[in-house]
PQR file of N, CA, C, O and H, with PARSE charges and radii, in Angstrom:
ATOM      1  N   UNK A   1     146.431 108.126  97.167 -0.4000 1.5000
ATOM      2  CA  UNK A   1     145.404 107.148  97.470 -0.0000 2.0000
ATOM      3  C   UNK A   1     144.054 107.662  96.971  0.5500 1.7000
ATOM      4  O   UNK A   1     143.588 108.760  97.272 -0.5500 1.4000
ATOM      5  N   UNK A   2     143.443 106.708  96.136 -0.4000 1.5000
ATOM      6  CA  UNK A   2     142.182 107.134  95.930 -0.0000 2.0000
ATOM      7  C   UNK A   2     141.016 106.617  96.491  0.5500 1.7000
ATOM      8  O   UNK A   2     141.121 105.486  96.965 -0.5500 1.4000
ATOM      9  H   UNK A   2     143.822 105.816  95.891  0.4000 1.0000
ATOM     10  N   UNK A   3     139.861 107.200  96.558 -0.4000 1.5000
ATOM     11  CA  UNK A   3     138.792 106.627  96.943 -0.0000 2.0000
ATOM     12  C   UNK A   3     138.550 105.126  96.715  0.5500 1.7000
ATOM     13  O   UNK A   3     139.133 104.322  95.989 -0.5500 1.4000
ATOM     14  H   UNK A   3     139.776 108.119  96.173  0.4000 1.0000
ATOM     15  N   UNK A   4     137.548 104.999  97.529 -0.4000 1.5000
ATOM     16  CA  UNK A   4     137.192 103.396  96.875 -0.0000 2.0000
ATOM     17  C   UNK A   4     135.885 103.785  96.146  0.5500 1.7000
ATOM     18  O   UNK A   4     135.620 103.111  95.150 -0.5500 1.4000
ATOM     19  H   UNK A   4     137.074 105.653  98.119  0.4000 1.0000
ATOM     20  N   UNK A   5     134.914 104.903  96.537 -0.4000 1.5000
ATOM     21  CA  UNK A   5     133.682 105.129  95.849 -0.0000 2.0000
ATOM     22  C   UNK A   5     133.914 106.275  95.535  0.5500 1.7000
ATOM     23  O   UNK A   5     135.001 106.831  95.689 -0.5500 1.4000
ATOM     24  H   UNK A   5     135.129 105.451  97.346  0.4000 1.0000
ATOM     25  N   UNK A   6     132.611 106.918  94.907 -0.4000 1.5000
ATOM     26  CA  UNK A   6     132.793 108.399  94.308 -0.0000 2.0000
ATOM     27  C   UNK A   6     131.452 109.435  94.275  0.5500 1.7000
ATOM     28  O   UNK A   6     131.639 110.148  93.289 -0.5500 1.4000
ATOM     29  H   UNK A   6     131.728 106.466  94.781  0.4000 1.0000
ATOM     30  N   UNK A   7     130.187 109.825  94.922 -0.4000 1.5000
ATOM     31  CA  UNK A   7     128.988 110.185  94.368 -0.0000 2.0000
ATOM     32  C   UNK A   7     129.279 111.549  93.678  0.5500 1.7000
ATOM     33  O   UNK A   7     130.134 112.315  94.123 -0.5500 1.4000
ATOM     34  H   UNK A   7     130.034 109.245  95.722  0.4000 1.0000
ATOM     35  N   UNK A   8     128.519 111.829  92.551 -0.4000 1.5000
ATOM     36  CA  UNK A   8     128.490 113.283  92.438 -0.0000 2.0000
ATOM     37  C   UNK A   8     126.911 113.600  92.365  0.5500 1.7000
ATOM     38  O   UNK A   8     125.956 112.894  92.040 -0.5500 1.4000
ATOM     39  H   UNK A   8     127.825 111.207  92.190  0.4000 1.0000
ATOM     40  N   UNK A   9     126.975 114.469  92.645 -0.4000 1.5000
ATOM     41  CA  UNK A   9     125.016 115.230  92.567 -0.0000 2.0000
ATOM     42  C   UNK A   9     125.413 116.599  91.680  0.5500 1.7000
ATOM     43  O   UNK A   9     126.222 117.483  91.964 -0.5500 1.4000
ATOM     44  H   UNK A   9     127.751 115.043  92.909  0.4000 1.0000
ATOM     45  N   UNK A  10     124.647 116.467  90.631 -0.4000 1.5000
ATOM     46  CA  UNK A  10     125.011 117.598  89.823 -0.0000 2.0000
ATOM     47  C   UNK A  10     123.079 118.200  89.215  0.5500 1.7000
ATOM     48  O   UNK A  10     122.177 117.534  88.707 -0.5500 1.4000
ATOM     49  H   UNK A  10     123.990 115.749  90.400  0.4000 1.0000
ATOM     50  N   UNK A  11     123.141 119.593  89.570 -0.4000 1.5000
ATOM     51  CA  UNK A  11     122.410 120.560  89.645 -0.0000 2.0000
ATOM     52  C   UNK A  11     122.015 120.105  87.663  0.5500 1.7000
ATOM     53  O   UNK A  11     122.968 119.939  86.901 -0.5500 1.4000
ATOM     54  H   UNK A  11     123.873 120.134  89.982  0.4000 1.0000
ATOM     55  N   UNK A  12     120.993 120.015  87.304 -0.4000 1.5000
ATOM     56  CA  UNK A  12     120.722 120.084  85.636 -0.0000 2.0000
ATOM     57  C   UNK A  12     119.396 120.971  85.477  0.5500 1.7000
ATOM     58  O   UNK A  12     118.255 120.839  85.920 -0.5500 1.4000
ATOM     59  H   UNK A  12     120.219 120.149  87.923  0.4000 1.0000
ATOM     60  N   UNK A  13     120.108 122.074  84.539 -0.4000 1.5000
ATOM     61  CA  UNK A  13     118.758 122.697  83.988 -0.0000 2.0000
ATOM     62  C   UNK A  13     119.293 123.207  82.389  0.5500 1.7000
ATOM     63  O   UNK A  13     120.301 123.863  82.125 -0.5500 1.4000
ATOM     64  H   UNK A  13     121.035 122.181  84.179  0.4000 1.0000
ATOM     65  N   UNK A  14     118.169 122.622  81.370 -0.4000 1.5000
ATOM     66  CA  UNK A  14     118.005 122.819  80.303 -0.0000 2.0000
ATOM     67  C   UNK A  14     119.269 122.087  79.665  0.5500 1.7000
ATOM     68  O   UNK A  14     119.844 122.594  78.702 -0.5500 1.4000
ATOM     69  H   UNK A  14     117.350 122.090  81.585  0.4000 1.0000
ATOM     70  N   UNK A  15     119.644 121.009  80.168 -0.4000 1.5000
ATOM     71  CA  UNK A  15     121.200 120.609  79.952 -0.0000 2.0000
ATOM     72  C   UNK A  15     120.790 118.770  78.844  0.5500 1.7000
ATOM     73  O   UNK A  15     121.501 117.780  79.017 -0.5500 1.4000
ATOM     74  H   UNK A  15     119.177 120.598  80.950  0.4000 1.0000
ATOM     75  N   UNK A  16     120.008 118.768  78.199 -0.4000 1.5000
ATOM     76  CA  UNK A  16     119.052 117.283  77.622 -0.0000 2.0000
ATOM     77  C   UNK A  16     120.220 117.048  76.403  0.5500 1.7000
ATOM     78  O   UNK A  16     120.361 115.916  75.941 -0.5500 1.4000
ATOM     79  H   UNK A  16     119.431 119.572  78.059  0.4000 1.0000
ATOM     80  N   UNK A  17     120.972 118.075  75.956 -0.4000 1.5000
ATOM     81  CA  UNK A  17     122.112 117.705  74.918 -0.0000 2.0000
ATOM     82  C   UNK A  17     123.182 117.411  75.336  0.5500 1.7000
ATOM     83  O   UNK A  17     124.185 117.346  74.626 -0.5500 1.4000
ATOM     84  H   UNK A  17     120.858 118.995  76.332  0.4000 1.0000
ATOM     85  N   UNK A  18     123.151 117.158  76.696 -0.4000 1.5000
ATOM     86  CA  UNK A  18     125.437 117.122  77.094 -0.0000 2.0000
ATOM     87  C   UNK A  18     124.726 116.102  78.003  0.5500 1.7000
ATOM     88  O   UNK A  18     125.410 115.089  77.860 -0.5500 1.4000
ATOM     89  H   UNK A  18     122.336 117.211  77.273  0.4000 1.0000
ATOM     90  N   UNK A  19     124.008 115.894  78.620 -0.4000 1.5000
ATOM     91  CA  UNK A  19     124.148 115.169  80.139 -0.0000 2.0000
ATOM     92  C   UNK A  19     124.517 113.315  79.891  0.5500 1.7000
ATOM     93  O   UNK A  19     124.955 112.527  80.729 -0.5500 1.4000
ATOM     94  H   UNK A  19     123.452 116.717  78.737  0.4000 1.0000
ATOM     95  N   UNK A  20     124.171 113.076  78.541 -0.4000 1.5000
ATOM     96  CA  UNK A  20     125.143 111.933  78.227 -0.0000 2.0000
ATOM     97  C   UNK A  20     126.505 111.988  78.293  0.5500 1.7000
ATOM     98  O   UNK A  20     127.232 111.413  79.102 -0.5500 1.4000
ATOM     99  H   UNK A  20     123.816 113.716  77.860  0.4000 1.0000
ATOM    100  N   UNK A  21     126.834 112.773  77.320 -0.4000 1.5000
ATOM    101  CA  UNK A  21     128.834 113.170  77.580 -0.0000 2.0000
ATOM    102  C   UNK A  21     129.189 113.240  78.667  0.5500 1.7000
ATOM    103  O   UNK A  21     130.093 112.624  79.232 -0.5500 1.4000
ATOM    104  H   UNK A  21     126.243 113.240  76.662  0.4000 1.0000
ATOM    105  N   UNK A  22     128.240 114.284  79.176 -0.4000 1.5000
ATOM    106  CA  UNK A  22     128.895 114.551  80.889 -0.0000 2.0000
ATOM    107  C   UNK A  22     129.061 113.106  81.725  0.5500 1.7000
ATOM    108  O   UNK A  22     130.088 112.707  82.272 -0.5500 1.4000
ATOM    109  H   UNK A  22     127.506 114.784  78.716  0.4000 1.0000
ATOM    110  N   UNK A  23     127.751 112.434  81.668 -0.4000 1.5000
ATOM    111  CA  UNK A  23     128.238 111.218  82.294 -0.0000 2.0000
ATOM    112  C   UNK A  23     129.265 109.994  81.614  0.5500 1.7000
ATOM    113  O   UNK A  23     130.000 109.239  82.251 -0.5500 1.4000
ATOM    114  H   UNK A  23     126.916 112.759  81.224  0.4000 1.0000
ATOM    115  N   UNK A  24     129.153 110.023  80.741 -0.4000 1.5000
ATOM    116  CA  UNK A  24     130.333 109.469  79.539 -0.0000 2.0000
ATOM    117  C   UNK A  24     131.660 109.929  80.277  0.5500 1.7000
ATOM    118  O   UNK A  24     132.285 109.324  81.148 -0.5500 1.4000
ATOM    119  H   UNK A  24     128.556 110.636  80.224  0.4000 1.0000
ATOM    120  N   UNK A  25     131.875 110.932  79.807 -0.4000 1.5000
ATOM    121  CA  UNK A  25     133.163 111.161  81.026 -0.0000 2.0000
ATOM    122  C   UNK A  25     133.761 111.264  81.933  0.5500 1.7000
ATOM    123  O   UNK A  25     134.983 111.283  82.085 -0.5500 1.4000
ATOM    124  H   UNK A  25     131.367 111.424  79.100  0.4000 1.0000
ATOM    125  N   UNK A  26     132.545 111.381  82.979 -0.4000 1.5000
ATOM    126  CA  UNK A  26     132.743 111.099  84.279 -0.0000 2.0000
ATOM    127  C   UNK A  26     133.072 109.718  84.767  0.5500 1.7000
ATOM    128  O   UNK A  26     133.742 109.463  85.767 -0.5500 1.4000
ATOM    129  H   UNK A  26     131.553 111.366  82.856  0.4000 1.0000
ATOM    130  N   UNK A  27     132.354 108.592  83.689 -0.4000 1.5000
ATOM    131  CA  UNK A  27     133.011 107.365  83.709 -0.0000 2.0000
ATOM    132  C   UNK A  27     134.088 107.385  83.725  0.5500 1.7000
ATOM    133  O   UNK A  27     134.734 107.249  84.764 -0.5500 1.4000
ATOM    134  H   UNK A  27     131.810 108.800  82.876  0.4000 1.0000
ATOM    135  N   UNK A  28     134.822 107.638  82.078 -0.4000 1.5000
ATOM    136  CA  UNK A  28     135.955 107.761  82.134 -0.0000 2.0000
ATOM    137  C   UNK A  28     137.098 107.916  83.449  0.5500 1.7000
ATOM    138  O   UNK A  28     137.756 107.114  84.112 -0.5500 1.4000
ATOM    139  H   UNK A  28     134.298 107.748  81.234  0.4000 1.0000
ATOM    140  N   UNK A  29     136.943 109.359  83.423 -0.4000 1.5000
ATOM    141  CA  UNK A  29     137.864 109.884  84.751 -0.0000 2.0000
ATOM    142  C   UNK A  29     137.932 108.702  86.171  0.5500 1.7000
ATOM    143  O   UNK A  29     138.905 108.219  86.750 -0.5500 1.4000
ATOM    144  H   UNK A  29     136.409 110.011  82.885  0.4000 1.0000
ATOM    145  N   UNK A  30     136.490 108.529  86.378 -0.4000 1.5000
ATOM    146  CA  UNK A  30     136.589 107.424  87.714 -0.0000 2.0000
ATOM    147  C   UNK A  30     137.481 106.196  87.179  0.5500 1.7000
ATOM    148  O   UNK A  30     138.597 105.853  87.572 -0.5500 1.4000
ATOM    149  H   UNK A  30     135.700 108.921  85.908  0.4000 1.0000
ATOM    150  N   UNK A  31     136.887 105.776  86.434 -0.4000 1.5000
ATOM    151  CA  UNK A  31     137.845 104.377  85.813 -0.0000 2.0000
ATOM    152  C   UNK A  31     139.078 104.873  85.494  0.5500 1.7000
ATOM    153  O   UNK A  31     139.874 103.939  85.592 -0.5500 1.4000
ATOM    154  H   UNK A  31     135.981 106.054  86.115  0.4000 1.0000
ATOM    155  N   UNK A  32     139.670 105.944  85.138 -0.4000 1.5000
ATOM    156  CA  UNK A  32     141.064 105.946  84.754 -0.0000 2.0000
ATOM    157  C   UNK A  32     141.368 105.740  85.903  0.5500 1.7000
ATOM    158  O   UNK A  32     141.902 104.675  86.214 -0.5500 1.4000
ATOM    159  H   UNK A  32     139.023 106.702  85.058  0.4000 1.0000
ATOM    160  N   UNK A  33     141.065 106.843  86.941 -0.4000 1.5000
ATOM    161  CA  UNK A  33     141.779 106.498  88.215 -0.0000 2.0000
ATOM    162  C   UNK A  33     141.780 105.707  89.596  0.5500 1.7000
ATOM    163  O   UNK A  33     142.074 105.877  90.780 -0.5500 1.4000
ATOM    164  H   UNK A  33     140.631 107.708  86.688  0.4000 1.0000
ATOM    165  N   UNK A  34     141.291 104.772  88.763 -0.4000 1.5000
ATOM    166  CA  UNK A  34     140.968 103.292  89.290 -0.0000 2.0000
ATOM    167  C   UNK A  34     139.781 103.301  90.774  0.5500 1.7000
ATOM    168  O   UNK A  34     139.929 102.695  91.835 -0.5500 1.4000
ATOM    169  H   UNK A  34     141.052 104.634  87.801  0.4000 1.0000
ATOM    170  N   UNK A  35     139.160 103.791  90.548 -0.4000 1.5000
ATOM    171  CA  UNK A  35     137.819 103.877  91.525 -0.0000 2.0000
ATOM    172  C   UNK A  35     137.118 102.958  91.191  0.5500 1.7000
ATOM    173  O   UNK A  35     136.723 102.728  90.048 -0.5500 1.4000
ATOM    174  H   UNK A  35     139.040 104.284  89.686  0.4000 1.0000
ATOM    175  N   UNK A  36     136.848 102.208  92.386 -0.4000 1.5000
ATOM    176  CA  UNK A  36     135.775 100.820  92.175 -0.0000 2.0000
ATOM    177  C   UNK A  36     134.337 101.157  91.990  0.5500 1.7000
ATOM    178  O   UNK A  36     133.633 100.344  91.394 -0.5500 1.4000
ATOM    179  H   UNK A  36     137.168 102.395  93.314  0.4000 1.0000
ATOM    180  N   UNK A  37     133.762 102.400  92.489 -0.4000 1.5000
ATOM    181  CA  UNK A  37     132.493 102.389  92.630 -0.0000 2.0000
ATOM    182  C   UNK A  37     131.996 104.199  92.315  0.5500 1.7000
ATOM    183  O   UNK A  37     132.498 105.253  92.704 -0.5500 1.4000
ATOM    184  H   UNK A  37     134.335 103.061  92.973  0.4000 1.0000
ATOM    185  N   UNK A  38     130.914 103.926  91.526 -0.4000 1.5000
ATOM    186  CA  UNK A  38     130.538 105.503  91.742 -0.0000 2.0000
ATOM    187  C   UNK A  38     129.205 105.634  91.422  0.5500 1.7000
ATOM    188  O   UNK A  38     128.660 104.624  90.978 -0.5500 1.4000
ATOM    189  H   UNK A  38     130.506 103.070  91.210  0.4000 1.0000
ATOM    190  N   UNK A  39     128.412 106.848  91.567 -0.4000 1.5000
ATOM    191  CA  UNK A  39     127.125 107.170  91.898 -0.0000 2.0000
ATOM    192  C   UNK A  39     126.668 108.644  91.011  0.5500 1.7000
ATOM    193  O   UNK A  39     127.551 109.502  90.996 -0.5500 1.4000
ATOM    194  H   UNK A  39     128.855 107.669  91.928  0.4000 1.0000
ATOM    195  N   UNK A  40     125.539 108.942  90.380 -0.4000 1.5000
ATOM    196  CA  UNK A  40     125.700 110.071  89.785 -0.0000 2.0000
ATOM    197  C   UNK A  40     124.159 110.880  90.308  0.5500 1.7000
ATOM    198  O   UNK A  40     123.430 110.075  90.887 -0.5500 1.4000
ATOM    199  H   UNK A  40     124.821 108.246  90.392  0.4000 1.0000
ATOM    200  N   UNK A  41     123.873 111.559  90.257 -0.4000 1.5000
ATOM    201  CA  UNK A  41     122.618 111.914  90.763 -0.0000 2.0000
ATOM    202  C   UNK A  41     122.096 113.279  90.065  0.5500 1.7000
ATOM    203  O   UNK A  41     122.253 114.342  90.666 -0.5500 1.4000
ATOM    204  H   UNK A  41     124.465 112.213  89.786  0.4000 1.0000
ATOM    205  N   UNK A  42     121.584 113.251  89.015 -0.4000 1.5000
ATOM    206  CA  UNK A  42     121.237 114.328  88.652 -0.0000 2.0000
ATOM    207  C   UNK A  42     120.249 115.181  88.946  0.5500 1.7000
ATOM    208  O   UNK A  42     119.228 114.765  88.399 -0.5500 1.4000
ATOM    209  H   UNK A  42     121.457 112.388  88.526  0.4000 1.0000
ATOM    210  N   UNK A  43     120.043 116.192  89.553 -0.4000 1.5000
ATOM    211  CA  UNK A  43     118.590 117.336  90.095 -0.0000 2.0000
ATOM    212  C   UNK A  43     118.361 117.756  88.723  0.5500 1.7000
ATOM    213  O   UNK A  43     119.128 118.161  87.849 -0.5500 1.4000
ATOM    214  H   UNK A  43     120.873 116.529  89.996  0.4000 1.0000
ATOM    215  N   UNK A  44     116.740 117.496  88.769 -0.4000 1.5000
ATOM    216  CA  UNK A  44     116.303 118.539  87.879 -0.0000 2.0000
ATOM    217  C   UNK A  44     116.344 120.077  88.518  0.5500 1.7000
ATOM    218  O   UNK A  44     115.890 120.316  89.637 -0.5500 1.4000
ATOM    219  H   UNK A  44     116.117 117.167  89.479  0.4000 1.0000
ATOM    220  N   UNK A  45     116.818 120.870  87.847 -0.4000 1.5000
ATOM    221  CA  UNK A  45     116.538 121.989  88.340 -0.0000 2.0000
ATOM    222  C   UNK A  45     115.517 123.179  88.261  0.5500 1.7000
ATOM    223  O   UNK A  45     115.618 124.322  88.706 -0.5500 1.4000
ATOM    224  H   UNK A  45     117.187 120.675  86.939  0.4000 1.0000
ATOM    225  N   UNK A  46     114.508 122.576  87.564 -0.4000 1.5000
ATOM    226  CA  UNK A  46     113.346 123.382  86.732 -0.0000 2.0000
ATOM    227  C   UNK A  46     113.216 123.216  84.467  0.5500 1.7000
ATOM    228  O   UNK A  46     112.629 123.896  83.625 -0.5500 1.4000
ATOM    229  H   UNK A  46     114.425 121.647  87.202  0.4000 1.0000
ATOM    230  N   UNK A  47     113.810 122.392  84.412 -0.4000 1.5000
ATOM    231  CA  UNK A  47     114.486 121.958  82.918 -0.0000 2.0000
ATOM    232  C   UNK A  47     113.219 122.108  82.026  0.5500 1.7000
ATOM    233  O   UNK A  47     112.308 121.288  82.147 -0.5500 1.4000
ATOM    234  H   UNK A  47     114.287 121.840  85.096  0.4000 1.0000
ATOM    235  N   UNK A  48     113.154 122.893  81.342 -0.4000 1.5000
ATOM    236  CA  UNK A  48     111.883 122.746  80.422 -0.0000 2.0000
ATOM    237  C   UNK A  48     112.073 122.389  79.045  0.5500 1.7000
ATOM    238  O   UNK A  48     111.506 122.922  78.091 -0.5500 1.4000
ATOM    239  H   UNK A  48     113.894 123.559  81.244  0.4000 1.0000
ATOM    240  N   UNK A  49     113.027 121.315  78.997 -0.4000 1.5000
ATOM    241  CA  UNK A  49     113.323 120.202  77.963 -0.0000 2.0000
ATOM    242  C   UNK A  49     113.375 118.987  78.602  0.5500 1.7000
ATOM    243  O   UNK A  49     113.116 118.937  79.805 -0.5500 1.4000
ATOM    244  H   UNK A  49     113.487 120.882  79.772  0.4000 1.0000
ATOM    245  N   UNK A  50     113.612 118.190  78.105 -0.4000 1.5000
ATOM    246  CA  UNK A  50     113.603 116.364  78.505 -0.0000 2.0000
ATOM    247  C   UNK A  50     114.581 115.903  79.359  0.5500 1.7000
ATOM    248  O   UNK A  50     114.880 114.709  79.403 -0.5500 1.4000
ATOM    249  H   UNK A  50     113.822 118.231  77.128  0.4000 1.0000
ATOM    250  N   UNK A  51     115.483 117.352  80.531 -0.4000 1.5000
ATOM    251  CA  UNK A  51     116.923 116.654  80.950 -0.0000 2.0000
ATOM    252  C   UNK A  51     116.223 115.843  82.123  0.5500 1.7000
ATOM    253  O   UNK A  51     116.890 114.893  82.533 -0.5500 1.4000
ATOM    254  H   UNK A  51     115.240 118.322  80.496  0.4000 1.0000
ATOM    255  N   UNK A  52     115.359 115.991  82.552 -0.4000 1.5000
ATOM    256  CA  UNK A  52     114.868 115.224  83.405 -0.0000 2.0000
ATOM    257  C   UNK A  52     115.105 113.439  83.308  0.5500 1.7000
ATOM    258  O   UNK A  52     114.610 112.704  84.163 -0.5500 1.4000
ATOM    259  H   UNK A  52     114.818 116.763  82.219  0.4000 1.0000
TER
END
């Protein structure tokens, strides 16, 4: 049985080149496994590039 929702909170520092993919696939994964709803929340963690 899977969830019906999903949040993740994920810690980002200096991360302005992946944090598309990362969420790109995190789509993925929820939708493969048929989750209706999900939430992503990224912290800056001090990023002294644009991941903000």
């Amino acid at each position: 049985m899977h969830p019906e929702k999903l949040d993740f909170v994920i810690p980002v520092f200096n991360e302005e080149e992946s944090l598309k993919e990362l969420f790109k696939r995190i789509k993925a994964a929820v939708e493969e496994n048929g989750i209706k709803g999900f939430k992503v929340i990224f912290i800056d963690d001090g990023s002294t590039d644009k991941s903000w």
